[in-house]
C-alpha positions in Angstrom: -4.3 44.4 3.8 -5.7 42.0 1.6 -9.3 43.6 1.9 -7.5 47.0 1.3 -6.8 46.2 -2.2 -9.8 43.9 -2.7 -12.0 47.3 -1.4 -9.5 50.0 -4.1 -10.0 47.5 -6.8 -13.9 47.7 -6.5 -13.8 51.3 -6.3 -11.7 51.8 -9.5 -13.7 49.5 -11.6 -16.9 51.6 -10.3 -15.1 54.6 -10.6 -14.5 53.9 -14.2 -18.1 53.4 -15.0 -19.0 56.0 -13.7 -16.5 58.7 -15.2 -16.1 56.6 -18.8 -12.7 55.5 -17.9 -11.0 53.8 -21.2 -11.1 50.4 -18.7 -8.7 48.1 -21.0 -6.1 50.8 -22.5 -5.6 52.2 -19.2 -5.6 49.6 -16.9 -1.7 48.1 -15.8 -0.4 45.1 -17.3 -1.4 42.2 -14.1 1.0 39.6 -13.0 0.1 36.0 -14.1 -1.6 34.3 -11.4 1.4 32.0 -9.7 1.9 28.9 -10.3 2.4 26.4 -7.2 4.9 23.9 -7.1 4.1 20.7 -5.1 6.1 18.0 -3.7 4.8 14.8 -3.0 6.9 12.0 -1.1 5.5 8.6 -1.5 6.0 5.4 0.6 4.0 2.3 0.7 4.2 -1.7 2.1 5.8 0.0 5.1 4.3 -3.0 7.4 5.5 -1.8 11.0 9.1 -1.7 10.1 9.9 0.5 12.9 13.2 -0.6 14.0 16.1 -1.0 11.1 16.0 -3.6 8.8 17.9 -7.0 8.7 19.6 -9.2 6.0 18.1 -8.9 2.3 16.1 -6.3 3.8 18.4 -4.1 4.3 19.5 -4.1 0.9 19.0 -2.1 -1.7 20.7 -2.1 -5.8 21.7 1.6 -5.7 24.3 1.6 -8.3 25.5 -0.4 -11.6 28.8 -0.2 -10.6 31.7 1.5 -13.2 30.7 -0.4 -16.3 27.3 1.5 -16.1 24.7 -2.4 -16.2 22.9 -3.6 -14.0 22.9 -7.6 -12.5 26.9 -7.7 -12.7 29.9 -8.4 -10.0 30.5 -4.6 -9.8 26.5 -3.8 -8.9 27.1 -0.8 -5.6 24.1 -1.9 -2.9 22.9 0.0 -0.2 21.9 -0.3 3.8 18.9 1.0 4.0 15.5 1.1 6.0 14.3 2.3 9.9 11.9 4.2 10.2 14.4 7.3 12.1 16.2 6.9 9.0 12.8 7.3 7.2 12.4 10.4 8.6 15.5 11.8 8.0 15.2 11.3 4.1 11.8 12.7 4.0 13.6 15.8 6.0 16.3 15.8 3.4 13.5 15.7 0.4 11.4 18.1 1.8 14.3 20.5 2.6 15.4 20.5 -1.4 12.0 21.2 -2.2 11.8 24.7 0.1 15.1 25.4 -1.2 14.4 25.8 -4.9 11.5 27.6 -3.7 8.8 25.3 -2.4 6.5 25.8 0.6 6.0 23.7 3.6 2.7 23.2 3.1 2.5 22.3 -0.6 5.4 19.7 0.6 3.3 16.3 1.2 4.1 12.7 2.5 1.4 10.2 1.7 0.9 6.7 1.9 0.0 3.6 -0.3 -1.3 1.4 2.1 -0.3 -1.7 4.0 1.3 0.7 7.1 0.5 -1.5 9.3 0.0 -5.2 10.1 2.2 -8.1 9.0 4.5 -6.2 11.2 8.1 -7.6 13.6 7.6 -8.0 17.1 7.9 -4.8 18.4 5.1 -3.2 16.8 2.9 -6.3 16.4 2.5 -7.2 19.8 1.2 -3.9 21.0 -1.4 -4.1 17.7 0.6 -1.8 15.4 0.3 1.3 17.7 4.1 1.9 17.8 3.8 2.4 13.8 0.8 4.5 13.8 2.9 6.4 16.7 5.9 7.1 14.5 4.0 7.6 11.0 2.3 10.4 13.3 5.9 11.4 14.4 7.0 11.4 10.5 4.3 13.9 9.7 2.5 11.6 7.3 -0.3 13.9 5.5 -2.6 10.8 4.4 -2.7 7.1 3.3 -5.0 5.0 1.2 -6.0 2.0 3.2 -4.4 -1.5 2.3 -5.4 -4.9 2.7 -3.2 -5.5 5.1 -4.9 -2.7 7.1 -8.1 -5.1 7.3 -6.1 -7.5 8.9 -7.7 -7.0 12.2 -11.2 -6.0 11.0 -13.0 -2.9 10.0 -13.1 -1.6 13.5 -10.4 -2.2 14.6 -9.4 0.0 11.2 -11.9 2.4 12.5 -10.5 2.0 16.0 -7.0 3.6 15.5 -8.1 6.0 12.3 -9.1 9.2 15.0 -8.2 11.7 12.2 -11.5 10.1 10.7 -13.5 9.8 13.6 -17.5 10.8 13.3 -17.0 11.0 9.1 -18.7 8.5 7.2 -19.0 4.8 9.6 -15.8 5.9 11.5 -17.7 6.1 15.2 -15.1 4.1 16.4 -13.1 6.2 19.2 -9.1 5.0 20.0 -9.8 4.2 23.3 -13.1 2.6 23.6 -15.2 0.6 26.1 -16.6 -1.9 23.5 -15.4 -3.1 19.8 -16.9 -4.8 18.0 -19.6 -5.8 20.7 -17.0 -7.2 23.1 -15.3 -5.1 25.9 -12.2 -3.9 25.4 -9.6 -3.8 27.6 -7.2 -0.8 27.8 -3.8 -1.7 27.7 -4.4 -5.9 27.3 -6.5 -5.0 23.9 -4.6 -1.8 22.6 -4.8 1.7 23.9 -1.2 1.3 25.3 0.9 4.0 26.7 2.9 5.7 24.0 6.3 7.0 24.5 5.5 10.3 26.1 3.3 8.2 28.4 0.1 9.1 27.1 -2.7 6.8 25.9 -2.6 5.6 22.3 -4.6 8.6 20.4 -5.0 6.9 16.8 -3.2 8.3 13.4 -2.9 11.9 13.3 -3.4 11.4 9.2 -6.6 10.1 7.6 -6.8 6.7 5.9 -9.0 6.6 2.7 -11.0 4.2 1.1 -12.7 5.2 -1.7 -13.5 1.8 -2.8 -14.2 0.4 0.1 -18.4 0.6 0.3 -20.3 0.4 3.6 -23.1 -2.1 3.3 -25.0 -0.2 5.2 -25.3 2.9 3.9 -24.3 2.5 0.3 -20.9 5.2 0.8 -17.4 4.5 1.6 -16.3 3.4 5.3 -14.1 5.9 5.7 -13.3 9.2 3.3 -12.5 8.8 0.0 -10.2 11.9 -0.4 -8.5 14.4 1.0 -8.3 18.0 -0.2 -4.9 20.1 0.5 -4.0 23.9 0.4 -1.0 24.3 -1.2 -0.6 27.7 -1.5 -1.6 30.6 -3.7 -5.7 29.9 -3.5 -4.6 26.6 -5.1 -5.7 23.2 -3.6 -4.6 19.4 -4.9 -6.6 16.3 -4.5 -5.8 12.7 -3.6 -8.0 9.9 -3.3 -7.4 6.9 -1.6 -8.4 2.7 -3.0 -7.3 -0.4 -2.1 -6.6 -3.7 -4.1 -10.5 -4.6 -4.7 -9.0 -8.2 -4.5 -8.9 -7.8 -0.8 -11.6 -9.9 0.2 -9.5 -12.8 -0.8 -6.5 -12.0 1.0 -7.8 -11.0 4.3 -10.4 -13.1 6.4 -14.1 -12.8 5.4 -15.7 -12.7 9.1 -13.4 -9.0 10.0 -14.8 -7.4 7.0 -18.6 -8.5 6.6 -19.7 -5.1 6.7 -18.0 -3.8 3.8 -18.4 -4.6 -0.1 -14.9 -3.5 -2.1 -16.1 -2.2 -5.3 -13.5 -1.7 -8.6 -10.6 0.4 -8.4 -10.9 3.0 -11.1 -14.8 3.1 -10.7 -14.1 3.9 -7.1 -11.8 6.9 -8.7 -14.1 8.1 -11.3 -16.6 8.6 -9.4 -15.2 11.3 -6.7 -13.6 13.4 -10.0 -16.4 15.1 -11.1 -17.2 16.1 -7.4 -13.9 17.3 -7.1 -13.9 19.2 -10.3 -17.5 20.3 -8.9 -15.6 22.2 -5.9 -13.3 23.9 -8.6 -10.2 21.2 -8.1 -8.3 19.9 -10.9 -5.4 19.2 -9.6 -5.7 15.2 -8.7 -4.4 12.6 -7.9 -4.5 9.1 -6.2 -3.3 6.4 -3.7 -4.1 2.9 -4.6 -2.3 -0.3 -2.6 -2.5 -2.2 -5.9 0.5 -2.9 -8.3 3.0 -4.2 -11.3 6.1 -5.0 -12.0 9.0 -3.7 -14.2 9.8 -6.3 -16.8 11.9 -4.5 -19.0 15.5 -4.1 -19.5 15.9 -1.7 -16.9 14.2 -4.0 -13.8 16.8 -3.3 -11.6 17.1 0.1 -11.7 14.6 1.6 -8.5 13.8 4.3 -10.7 13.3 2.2 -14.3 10.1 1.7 -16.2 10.8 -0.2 -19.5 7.7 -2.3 -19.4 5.0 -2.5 -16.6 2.7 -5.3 -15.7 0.6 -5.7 -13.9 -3.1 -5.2 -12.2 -2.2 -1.4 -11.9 -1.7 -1.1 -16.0 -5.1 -2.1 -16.5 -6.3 0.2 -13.8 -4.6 2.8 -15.3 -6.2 3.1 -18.7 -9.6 2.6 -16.6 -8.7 6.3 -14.7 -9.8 9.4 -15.7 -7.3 11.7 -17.6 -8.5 14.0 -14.9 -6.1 12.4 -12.4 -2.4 13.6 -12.9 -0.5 10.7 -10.3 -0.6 7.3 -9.6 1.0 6.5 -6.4 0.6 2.8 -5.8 1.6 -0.3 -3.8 0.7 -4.0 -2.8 3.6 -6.0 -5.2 6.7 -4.7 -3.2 8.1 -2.8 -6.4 10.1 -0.1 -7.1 9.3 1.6 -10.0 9.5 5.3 -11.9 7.0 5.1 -14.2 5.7 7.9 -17.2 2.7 6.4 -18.8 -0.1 7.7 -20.8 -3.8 8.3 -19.7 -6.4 7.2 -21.4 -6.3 10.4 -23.4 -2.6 9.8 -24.2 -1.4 12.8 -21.9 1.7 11.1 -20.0 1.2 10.2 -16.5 2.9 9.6 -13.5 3.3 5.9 -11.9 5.0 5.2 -9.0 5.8 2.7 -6.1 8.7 2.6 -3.5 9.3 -1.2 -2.9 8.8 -1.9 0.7 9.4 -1.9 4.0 10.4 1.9 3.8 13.4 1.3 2.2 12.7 4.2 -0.5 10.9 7.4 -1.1 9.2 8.4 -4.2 9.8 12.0 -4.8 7.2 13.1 -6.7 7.5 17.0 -8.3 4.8 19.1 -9.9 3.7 22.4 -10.8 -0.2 23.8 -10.7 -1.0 25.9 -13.0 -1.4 29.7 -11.5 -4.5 30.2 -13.9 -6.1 27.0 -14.1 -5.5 25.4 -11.3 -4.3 21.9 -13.0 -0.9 19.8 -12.8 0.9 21.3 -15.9 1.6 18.1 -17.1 3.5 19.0 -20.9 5.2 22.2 -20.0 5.9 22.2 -16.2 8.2 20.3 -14.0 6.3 16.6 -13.8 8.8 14.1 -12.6 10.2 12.3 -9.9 12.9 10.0 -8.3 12.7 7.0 -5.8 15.0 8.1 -3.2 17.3 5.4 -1.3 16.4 5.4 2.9 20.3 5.9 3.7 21.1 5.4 7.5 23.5 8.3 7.5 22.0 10.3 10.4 18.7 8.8 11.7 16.3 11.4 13.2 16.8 11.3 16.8 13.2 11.8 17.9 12.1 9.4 16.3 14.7 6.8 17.6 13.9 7.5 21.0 10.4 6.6 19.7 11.5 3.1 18.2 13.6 2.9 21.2 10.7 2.8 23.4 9.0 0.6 21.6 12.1 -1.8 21.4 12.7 -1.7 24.8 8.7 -2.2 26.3 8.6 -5.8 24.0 11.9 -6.9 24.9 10.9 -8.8 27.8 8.3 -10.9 26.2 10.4 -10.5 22.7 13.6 -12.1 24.3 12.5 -14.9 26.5 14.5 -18.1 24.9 11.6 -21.2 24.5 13.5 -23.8 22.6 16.3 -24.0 20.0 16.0 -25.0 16.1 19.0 -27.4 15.1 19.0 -25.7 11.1 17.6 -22.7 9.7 13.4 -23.7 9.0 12.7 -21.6 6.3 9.8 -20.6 3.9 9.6 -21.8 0.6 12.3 -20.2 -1.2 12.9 -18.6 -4.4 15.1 -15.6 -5.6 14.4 -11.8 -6.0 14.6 -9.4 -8.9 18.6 -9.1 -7.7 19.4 -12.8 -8.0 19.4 -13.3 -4.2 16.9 -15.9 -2.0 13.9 -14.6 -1.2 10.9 -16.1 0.0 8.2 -17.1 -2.3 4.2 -18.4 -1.8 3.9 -21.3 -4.6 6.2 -24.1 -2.9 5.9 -25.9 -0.3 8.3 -24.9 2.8 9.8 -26.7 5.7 8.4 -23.9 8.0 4.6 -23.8 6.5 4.7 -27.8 7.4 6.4 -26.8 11.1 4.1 -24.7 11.9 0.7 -26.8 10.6 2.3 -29.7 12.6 2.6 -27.5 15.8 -1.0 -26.3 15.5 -2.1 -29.8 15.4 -0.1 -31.1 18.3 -1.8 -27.9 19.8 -5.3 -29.3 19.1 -5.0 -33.2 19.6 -7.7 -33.3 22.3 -11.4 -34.8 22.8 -12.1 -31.6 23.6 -11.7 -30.5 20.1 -13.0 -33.3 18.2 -9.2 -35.4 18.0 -8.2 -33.8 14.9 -6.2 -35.5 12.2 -4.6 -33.5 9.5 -3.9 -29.2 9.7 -3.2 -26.8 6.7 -1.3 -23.7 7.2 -1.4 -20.5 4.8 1.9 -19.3 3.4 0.8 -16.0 3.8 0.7 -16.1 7.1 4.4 -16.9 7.8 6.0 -13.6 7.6 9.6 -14.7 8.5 11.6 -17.6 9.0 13.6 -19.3 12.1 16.9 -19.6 12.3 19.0 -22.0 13.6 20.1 -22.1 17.7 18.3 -20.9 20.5 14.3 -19.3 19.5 12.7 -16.7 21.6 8.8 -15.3 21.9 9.3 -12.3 19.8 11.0 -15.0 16.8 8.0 -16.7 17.1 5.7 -13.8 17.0 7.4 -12.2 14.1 6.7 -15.8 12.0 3.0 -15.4 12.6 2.0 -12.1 14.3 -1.4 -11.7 13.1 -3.0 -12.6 15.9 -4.7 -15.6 14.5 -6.6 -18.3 16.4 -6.2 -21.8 15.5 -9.9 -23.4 14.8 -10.9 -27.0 14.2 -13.6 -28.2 12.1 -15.2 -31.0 10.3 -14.6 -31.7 6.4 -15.6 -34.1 3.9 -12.9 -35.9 2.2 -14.2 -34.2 -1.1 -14.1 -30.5 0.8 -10.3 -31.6 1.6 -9.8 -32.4 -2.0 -11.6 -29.2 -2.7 -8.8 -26.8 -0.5 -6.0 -28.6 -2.2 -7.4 -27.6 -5.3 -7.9 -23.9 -4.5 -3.7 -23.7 -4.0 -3.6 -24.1 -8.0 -6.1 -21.2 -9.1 -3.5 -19.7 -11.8 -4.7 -19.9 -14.5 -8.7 -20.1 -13.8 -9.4 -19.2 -10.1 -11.2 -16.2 -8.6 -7.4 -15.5 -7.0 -5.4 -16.2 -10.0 -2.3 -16.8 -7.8 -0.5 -20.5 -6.5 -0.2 -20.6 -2.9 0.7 -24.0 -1.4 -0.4 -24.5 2.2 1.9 -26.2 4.8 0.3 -29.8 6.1 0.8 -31.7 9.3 3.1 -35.4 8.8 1.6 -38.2 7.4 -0.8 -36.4 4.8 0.4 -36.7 1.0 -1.1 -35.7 -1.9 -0.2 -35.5 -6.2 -0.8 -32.4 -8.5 -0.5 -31.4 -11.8 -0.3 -27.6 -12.8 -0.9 -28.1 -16.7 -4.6 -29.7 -15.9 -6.9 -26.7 -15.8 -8.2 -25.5 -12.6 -10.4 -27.7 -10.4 -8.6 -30.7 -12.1 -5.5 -30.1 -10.7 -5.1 -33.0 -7.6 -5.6 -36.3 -8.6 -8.7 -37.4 -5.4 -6.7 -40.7 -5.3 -3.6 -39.9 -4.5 -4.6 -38.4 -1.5 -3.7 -40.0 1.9 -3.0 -39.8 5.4 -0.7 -41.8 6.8 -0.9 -44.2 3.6 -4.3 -44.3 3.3 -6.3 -42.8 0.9 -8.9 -40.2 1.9 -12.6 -40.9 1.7 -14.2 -38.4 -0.4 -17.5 -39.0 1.5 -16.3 -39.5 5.2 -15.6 -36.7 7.3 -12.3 -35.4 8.7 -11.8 -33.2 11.6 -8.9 -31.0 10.6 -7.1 -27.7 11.9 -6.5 -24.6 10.3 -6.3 -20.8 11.5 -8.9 -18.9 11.8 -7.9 -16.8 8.2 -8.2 -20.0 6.7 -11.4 -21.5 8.3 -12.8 -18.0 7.4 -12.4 -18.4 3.6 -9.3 -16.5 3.8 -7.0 -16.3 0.4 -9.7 -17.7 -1.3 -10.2 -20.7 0.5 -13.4 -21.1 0.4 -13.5 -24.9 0.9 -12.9 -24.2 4.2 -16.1 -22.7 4.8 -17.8 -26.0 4.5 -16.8 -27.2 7.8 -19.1 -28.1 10.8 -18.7 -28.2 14.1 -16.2 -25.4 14.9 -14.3 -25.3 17.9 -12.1 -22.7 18.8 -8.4 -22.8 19.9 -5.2 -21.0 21.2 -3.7 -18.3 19.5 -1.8 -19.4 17.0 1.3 -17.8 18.1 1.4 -19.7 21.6 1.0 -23.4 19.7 4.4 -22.8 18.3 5.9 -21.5 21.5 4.2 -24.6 22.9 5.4 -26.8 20.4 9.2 -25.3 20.4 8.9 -26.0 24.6 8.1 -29.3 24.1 10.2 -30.0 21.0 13.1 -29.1 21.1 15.3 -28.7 19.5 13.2 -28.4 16.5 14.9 -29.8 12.7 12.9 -29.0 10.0 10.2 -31.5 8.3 10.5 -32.3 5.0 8.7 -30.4 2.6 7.6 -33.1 0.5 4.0 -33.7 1.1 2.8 -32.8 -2.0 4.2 -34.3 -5.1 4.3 -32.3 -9.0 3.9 -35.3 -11.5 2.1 -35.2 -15.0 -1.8 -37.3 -15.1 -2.0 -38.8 -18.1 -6.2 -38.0 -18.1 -7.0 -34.9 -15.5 -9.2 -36.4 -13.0 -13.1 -35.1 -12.9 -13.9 -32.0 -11.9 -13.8 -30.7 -8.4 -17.4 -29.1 -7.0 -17.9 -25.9 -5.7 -14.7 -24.5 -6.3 -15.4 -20.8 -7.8 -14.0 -19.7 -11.0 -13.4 -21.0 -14.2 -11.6 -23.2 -16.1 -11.5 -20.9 -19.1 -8.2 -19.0 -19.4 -8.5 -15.7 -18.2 -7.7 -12.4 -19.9 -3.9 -11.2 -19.8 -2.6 -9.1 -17.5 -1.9 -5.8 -18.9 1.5 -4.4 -19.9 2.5 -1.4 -21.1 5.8 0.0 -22.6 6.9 3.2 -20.7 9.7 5.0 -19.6 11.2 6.2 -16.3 9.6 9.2 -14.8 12.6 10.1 -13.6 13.2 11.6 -17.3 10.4 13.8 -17.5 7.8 14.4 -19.8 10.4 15.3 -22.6 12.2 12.1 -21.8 9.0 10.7 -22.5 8.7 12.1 -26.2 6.3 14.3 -24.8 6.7 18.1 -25.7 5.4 21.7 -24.7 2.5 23.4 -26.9 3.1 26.0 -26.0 5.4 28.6 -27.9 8.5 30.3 -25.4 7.2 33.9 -25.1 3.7 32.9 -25.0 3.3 31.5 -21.8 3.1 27.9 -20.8 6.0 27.1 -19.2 9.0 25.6 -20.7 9.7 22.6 -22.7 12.7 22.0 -20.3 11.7 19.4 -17.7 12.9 19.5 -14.4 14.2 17.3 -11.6 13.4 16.5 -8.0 16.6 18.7 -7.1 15.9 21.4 -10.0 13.0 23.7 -10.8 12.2 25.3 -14.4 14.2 28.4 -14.9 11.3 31.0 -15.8 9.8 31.5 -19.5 10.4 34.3 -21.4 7.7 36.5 -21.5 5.6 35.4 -17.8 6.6 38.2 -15.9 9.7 36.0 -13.6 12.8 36.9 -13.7 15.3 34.7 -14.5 16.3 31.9 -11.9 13.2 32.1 -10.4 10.5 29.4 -10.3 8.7 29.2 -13.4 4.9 30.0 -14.0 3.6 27.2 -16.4 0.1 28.6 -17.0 -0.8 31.3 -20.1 -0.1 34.7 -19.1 -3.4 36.8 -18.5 -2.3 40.1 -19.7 -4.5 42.9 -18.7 -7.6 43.5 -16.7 -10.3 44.7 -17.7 -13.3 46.4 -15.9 -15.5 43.0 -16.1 -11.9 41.2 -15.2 -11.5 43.1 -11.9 -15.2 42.1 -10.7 -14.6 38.3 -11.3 -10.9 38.9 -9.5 -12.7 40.3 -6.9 -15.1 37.5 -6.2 -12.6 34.8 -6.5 -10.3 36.3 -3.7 -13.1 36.7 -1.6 -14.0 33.0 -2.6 -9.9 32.0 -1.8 -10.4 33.5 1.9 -12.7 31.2 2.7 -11.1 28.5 2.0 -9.2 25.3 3.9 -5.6 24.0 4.7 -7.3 20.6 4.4 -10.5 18.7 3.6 -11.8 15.3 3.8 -14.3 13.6 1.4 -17.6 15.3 3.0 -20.2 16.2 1.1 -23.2 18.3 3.0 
């Protein structure tokens, strides 16, 4: 039918040279070019939480309660979170979308990174491939990577990305005979049997990484965007970056390979090759954040003020890209912000844990093929994960998973006598939460298990261990402690490594907790120690001056800056991990247990377990900062401010921004009346759409002319040849 018309319309614009046809006053009036509305549904921080959420997890500030404030007595929360339940509300979303007139396949759920990894039991211990199973069950369309996706190296990354496999240094199949050099063992390594009894076949969705440069060939690891049909001849854009901080946070020896580059340099670069293959309509995934300061904090969908890493990111972006969707700081935020051009732009995050959406609503212009940011709907709402009617196929999924760990999961190994808990501080809702710059019972637990693990000839009688408060993802609670509680405290899979340090190199790892201000990390993190080791700090001193050397001791003696110490640590630290990098220093390395099995060891032998003191290292005020440390990176200087910007809650639109339409009604353009994820733009004046219909945003073309009908012509013919979807490969 299509090459019907295409064929008439050639033959009328030759007929009309050849018999002198008045081409532009006889030629009917042609429909604008239709504009495309698009859905996008974001989620991020997801981290395995296939089963439904516990405790402060599970709650989520939904409502200020009848006196309309926030952060008083009569504040409505929410249960919320699963991933069935997930489902269900990205159903629900999708569902409004078609019914004010969208299409299924310009409906899209992406993903900001940190899917997988840091995960609970059930999906850790099978190596995340129950998530990836369920994300794949979801229908997610694509993901950025996040640093917690480097958790287990870049091939394992490679490993269970098969939407990916054979583009760019993704050679990696889901079910191989090697990785990584070492033979891998189907079913013991990964490749387990999914819940329709198949072998694990990797994400069904692509993970992007812009940003993320292989070494060896000078181009990203894996694609760095993914093109989308969305109807109409139209196609949208999204490019994936991770946190370029990542090499800090993860441990150096699973990412050697790979060089993460800046995040908005990462970005700019793919726009102009996007724009080269005729898309404008852009936009990107980045696992990198802010946070809400403002007045409105505890509102999911508020945007007063944002700080944050992503603010300065933000003005580094082209105005080319029309939508942030971000991650990495477990925010929730609606964000309108302007581009560096000062056109308003969307920001968004959904918190974590997948206990929100972000639904995200657009229009493309028919004509031009662009977001209509001004005059088009450009808004969107973070959606509540309600567990009203979790999707049932998806529960059988999580149910599977539940019930294949539950034997390991629920074996009892010892009891705790009181809850050992991270260090603790309070959330943006006033309740406990954990927090990374104290000291904690649990971080000192679990250093003095690994210890107890190690105290052999065999491994050089080790005297003092460090643990990373990163890598204690939950706490234990009080009474009987089983396998999978373990696991879920430290289910990375790390081994636990001894190695030789100077006293000064010990001196040197205490210092790099404090590296804010002044350190490459510009975060405190406060690592758990084994009994008997005691040190003395003072924040105000700058960085590298920060732990007085002689106040260090074990067991009441002071430590030797120039003798040498065989201590313990996991293998993310020994690596470097965090930033770390005193660790790196050590000699003789000798490799342990998994770290995971020294607590269950220590718990057998133990218990039951109370919880140490967390008292190792002492805050006091040095009347003269001690000399500098050596070799610590950094600087001393202050560094430059985080960024901050005022904005307001995308959630308003761009007229709630104080942005307006420049476009005249009757003249095409849209409308200047913004509308909501659950409303669409009545149609303007003078377009061509009757009323109640969706509106077309872009000019009107009014009429063809001869020259008009050739060019229409060879775009169709372009259009047929296009794609539903399209990776970042360039030939």
């Amino acid at each position: 039918m299509r090459r019907t018309r295409l064929t008439l319309a050639a033959t009328m614009v030759a007929s009309a040279a050849v018999v002198g046809f008045p081409t532009v006053a006889s030629a009917a009036p042609a429909a604008p070019a239709a504009d495309i509305p698009v859905q996008l549904m974001g989620i991020n921080d997801f981290h395995g939480r296939i089963s439904e959420t516990t405790g402060t997890d599970s709650q989520l500030l939904t409502d200020p309660g009848p006196d309309g404030a926030y952060g008083t007595a009569d504040d409505v929360t929410t249960v919320v979170g699963g991933s069935a339940s997930v489902a269900t509300t990205v159903q629900a979303t999708r569902a409004a979308f078609l019914a004010q007139g969208g299409t299924e396949a310009a409906s899209l759920f992406v993903g900001a990174g940190d899917l997988i990894s840091a995960s609970p039991f059930d999906s850790s211990v099978f190596g995340d491939e129950p998530t990836v199973e369920v994300l794949n069950a979801m229908g997610l369309d694509v993901s950025s990577v996040g640093n917690h996706e480097f958790d287990r190296g870049t091939e394992e990354l490679r490993r269970i990305s098969a939407a990916t496999d054979d583009e760019y240094s993704d050679d990696v199949e889901a079910c191989p005979a090697t990785l990584g050099g070492q033979p891998f063992a189907a079913g013991v390594d990964g490749c387990f049997p999914d819940s329709t009894g198949e072998d694990f076949h990797g994400t069904d969705y692509p993970y992007l990484a812009a940003n993320v440069i292989d070494t060896a060939t000078g181009e990203p690891m894996l694609p760095p965007y993914e093109v989308f049909d969305v109807g109409g001849g139209k196609q949208m854009a999204l490019i994936g970056v991770v946190t370029k901080t990542t090499p800090t946070i993860v441990s150096p020896a699973g990412i050697a390979d790979v060089e993460f580059i800046d995040e908005a340099e990462a970005v700019n670069r793919w726009v102009p090759v996007l724009q080269a293959q005729g898309i404008e309509a852009i936009g990107v995934l980045i696992h990198e954040g802010g946070e809400n300061e403002g007045g409105d904090s505890l509102d999911v969908n508020g945007c007063d003020q944002l700080t944050g890493p992503i603010v300065d990111i933000n003005a580094d972006v082209s105005p080319a890209v029309d939508l942030i969707v971000s991650g990495h700081s477990h925010q929730a935020y609606n964000c309108m912000v302007p581009d560096p051009a000062g056109n308003p732009r969307l920001l968004t995050q959904a918190g974590f844990y997948g206990r929100l959406i972000s639904d995200i609503r657009l229009v493309i212009d028919g004509t031009t093929g662009d977001v209509d940011r001004l005059c088009g709907v450009y808004q969107a709402t973070n959606v509540p994960v309600n567990r009203d009617a979790p999707d049932p196929d998806v529960a059988e999924i999580v149910g599977y998973w539940q019930d294949a760990s539950a034997d390991a999961g629920d074996e009892i190994v010892g009891s705790a006598t009181a809850d050992i808990l991270r260090a603790q501080g309070v959330d943006a809702n006033g309740n406990p939460a954990a927090v990374r710059d104290g000291e904690s019972a649990l971080g000192n637990l679990v250093a003095e298990a690994q210890l107890a693990a190690m105290d052999d000839p065999a491994y050089g009688d080790p005297v003092i261990a460090f643990m990373n408060p990163g890598g204690l993802r939950t706490d234990i609670l009080a009474g009987d402690v089983t396998y999978g509680e373990l696991f879920a405290v430290q289910p990375f899979g790390n081994t636990v490594n001894a190695i030789t340090l100077t006293g000064a190199d010990i001196r040197g790892v205490l210092e790099q907790q404090f590296q804010n201000p002044g350190g490459p990390r510009a975060s405190n993190l406060r690592l758990g120690t084994s009994e008997g080791f005691a040190y003395s700090f003072d924040v105000t001193k700058p960085y590298g001056q920060r732990v007085d050397p002689a106040t260090i001791t074990l067991n009441g003696t002071a430590i030797d800056p120039a003798a040498e110490y065989r201590v313990v640590a996991n293998s993310f630290l020994v690596g470097g991990g965090d930033s770390f990098s005193s660790f790196t220093n050590g000699t003789d390395p000798a490799t342990g247990p998994v770290d995971v099995d020294t607590a269950v060891e220590y718990f057998e032998a133990e218990s039951p377990v109370s919880p140490p003191a967390a008292n190792h290292g002492t805050a006091t005020t040095f009347a003269t900062a001690p000399a500098p440390a050596a070799g610590l990176g950094g600087t001393t200087t202050e560094p430059t401010p985080v960024g901050t910007v005022d904005a307001t809650s995308g959630a308003l639109g761009v007229a709630g921004a104080g942005f307006t339409c420049p476009a005249a009604p009757g003249a095409g353009g849209g409308t200047t009346t913004p509308g909501t994820p659950g409303t669409q733009p009545v149609a303007n004046p003078g377009n061509g759409i009757a009323a109640g219909n969706l509106a077309n945003t872009g000019a009107a073309t009014g009429q063809l002319t001869a020259l008009g009908a050739g060019l229409l012509l060879a775009g169709v013919a372009a259009t047929a040849a296009g794609y539903r979807r399209g990776r970042g490969v360039t030939e």
